[in-house]
PDB file with SEQRES, HELIX, SHEET and CRYST1 records, atoms N, CA, C and O in Angstrom:
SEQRES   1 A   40  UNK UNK UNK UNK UNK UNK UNK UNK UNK UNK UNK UNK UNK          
SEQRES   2 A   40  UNK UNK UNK UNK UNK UNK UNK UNK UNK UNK UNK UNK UNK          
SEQRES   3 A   40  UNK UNK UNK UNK UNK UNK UNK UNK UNK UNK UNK UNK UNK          
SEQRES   4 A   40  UNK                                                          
HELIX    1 AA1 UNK A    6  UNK A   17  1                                  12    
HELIX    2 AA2 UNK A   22  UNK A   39  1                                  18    
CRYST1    1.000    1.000    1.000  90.00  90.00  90.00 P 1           1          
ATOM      1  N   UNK A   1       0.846  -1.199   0.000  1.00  0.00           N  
ATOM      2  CA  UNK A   1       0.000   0.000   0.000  1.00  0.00           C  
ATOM      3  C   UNK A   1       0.881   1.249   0.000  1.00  0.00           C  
ATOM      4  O   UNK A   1       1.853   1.057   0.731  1.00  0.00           O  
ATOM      5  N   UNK A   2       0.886   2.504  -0.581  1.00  0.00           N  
ATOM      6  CA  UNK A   2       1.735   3.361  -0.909  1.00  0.00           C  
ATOM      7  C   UNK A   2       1.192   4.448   0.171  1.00  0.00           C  
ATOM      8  O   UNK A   2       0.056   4.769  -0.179  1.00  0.00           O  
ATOM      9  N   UNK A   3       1.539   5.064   1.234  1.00  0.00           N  
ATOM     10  CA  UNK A   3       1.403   6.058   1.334  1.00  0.00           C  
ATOM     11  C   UNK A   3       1.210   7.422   1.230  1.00  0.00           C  
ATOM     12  O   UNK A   3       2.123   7.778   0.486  1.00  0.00           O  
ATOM     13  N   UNK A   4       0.817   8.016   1.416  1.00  0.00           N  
ATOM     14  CA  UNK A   4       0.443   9.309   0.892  1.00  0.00           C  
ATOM     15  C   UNK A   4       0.804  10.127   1.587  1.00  0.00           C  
ATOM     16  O   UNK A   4       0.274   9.842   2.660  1.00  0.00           O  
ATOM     17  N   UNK A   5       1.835  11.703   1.827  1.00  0.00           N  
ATOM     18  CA  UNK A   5       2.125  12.399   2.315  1.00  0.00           C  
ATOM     19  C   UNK A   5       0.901  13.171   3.067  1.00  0.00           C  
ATOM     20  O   UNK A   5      -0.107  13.373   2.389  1.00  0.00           O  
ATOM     21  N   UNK A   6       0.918  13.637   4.482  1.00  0.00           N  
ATOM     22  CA  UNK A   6      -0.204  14.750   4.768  1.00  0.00           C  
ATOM     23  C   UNK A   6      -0.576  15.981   3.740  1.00  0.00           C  
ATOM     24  O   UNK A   6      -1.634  16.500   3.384  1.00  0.00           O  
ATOM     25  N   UNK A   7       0.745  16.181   3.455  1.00  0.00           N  
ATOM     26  CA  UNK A   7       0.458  17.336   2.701  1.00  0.00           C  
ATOM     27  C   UNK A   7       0.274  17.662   1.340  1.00  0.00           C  
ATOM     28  O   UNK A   7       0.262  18.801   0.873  1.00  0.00           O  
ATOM     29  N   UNK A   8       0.047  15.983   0.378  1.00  0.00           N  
ATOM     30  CA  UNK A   8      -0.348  15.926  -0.221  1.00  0.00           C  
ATOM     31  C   UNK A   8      -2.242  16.053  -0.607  1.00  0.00           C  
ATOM     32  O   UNK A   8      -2.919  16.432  -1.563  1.00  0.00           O  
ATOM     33  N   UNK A   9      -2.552  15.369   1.055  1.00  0.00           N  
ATOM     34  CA  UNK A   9      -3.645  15.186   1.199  1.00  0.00           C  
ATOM     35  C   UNK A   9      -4.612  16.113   1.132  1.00  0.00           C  
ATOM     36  O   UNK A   9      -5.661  16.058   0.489  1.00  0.00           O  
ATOM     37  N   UNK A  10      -3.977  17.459   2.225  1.00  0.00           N  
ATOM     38  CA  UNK A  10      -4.689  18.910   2.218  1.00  0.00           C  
ATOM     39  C   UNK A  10      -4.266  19.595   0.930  1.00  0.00           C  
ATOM     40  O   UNK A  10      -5.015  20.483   0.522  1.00  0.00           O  
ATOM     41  N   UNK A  11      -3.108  19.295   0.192  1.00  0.00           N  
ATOM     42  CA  UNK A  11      -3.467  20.087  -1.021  1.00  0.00           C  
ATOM     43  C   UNK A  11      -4.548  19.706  -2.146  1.00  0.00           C  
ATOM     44  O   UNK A  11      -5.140  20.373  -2.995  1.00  0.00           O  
ATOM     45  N   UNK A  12      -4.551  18.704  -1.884  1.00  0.00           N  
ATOM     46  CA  UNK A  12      -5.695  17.719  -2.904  1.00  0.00           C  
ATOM     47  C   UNK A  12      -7.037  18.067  -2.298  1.00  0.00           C  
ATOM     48  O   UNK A  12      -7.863  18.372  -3.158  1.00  0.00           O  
ATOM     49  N   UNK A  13      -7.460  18.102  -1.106  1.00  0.00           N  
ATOM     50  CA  UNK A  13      -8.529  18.440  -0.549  1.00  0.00           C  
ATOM     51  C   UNK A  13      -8.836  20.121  -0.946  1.00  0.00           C  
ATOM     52  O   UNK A  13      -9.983  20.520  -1.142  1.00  0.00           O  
ATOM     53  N   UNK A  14      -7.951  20.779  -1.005  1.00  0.00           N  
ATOM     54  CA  UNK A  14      -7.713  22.287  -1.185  1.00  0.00           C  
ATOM     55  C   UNK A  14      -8.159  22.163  -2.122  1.00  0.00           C  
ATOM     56  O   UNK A  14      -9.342  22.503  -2.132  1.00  0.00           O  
ATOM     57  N   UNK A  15      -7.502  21.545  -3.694  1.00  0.00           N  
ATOM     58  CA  UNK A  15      -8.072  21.961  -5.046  1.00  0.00           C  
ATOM     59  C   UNK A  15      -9.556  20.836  -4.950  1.00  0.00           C  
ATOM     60  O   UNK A  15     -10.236  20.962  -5.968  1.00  0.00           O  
ATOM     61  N   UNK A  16      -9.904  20.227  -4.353  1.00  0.00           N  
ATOM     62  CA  UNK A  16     -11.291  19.586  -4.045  1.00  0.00           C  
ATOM     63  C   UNK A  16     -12.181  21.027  -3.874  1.00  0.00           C  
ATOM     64  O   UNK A  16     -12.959  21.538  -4.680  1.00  0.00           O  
ATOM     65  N   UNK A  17     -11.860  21.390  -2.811  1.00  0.00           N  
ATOM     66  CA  UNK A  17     -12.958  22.355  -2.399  1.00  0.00           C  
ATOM     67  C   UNK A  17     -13.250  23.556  -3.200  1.00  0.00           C  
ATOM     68  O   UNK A  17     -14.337  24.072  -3.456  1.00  0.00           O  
ATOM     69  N   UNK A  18     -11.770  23.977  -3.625  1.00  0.00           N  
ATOM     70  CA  UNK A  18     -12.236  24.899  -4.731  1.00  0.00           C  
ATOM     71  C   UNK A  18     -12.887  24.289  -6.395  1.00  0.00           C  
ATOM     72  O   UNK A  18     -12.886  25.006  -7.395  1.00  0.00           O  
ATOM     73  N   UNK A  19     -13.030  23.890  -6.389  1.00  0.00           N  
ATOM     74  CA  UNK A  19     -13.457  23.268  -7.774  1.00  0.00           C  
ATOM     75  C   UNK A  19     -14.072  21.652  -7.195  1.00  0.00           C  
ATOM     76  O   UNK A  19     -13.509  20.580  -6.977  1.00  0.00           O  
ATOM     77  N   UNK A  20     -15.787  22.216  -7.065  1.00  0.00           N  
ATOM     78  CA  UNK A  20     -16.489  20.901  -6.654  1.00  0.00           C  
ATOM     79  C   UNK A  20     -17.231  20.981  -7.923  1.00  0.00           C  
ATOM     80  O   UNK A  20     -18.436  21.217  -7.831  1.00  0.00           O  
ATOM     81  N   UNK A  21     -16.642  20.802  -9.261  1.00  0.00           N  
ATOM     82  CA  UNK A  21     -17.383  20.237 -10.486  1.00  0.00           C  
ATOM     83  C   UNK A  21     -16.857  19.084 -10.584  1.00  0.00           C  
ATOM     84  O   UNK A  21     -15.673  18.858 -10.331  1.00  0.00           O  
ATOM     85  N   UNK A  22     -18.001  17.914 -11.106  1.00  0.00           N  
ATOM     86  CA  UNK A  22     -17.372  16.544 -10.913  1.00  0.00           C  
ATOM     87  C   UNK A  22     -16.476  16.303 -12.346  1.00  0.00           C  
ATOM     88  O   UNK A  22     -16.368  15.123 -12.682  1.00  0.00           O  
ATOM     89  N   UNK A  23     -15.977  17.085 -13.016  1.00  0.00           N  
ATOM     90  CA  UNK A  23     -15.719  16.611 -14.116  1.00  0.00           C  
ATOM     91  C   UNK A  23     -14.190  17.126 -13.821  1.00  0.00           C  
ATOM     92  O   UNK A  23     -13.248  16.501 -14.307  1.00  0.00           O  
ATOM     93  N   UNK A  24     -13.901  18.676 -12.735  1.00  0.00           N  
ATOM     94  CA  UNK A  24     -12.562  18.707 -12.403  1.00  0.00           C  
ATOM     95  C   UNK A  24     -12.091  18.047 -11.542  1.00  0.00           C  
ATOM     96  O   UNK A  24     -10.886  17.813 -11.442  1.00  0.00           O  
ATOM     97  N   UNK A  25     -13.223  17.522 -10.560  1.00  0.00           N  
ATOM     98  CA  UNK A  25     -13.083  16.205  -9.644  1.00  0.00           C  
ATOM     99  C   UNK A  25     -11.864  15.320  -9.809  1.00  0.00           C  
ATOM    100  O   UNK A  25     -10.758  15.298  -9.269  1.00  0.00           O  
ATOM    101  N   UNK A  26     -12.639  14.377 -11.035  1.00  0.00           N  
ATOM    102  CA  UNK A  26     -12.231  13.737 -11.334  1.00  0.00           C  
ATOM    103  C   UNK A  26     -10.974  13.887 -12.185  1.00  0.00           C  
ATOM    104  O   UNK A  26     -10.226  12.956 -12.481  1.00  0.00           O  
ATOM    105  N   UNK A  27     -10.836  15.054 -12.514  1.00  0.00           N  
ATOM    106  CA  UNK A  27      -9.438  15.345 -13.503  1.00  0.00           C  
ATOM    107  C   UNK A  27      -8.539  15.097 -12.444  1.00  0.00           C  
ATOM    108  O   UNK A  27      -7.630  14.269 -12.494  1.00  0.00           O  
ATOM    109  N   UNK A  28      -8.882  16.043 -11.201  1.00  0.00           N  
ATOM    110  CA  UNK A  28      -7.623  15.541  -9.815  1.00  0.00           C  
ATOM    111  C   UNK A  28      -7.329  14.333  -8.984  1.00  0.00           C  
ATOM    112  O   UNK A  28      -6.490  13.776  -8.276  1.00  0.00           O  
ATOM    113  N   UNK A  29      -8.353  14.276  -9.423  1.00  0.00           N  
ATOM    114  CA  UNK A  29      -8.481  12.057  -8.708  1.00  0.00           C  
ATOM    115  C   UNK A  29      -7.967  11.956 -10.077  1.00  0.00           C  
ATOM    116  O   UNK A  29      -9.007  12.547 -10.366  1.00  0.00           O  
ATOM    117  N   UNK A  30      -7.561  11.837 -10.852  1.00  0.00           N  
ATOM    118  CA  UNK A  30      -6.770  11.271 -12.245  1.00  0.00           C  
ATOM    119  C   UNK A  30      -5.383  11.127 -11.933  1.00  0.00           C  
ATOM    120  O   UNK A  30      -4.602  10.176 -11.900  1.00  0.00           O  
ATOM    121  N   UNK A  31      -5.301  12.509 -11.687  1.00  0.00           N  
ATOM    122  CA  UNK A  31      -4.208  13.504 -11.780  1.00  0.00           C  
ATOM    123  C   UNK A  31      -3.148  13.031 -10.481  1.00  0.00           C  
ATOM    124  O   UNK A  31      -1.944  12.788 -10.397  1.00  0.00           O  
ATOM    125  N   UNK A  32      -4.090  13.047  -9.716  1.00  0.00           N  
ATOM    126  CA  UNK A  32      -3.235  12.161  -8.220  1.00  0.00           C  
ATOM    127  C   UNK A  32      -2.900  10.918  -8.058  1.00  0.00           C  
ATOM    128  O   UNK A  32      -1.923  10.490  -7.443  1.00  0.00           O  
ATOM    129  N   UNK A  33      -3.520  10.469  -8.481  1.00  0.00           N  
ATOM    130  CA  UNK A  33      -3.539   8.619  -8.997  1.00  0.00           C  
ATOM    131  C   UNK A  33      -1.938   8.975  -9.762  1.00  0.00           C  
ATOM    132  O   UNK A  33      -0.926   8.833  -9.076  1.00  0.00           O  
ATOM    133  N   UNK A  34      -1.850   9.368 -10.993  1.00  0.00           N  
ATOM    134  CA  UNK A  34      -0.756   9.119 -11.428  1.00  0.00           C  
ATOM    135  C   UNK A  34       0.370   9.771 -10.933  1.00  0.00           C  
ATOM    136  O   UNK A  34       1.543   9.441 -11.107  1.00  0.00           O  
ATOM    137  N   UNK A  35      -0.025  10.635 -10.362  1.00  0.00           N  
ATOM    138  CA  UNK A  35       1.634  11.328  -9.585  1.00  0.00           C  
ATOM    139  C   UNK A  35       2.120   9.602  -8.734  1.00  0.00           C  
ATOM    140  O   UNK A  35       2.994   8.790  -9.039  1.00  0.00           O  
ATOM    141  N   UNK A  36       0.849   9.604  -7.348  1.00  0.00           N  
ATOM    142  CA  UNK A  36       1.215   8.452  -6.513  1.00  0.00           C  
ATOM    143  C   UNK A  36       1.708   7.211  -7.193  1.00  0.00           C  
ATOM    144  O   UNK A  36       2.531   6.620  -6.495  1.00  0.00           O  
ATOM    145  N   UNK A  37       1.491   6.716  -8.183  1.00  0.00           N  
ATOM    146  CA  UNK A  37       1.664   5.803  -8.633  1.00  0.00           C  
ATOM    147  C   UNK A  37       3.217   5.438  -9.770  1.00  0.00           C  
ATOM    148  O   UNK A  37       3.783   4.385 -10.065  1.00  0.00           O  
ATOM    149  N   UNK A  38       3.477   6.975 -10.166  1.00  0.00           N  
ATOM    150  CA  UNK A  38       4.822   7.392 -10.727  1.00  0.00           C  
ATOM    151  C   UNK A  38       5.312   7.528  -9.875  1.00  0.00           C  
ATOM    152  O   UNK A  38       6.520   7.410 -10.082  1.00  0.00           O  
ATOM    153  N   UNK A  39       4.983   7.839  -8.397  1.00  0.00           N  
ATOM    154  CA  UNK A  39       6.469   7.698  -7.391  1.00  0.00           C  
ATOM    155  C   UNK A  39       6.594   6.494  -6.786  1.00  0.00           C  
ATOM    156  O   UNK A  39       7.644   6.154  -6.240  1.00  0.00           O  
ATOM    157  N   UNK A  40       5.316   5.598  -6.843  1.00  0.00           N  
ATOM    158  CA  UNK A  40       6.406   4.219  -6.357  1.00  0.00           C  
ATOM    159  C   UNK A  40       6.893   3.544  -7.044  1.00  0.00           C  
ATOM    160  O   UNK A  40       7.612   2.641  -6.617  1.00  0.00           O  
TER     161      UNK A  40                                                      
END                                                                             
């Protein structure tokens, strides 16, 4: 299971809250998936 930095978490939550359209949603749930997954 890969961990996730705290402060990855509140920045991701940050661009969550500002942009609650589900279509940029999901661009950042994309978008985070592949960072986390290019660093392990």
């Amino acid at each position: 299971m890969v961990t996730i930095p705290l402060q990855a978490i509140v920045m991701l939550w940050g661009l969550i809250t500002l942009y609650k359209d589900n279509f940029m949603l999901q661009t950042i749930l994309i978008f985070a998936a592949s960072l986390i997954s290019f660093n392990s």
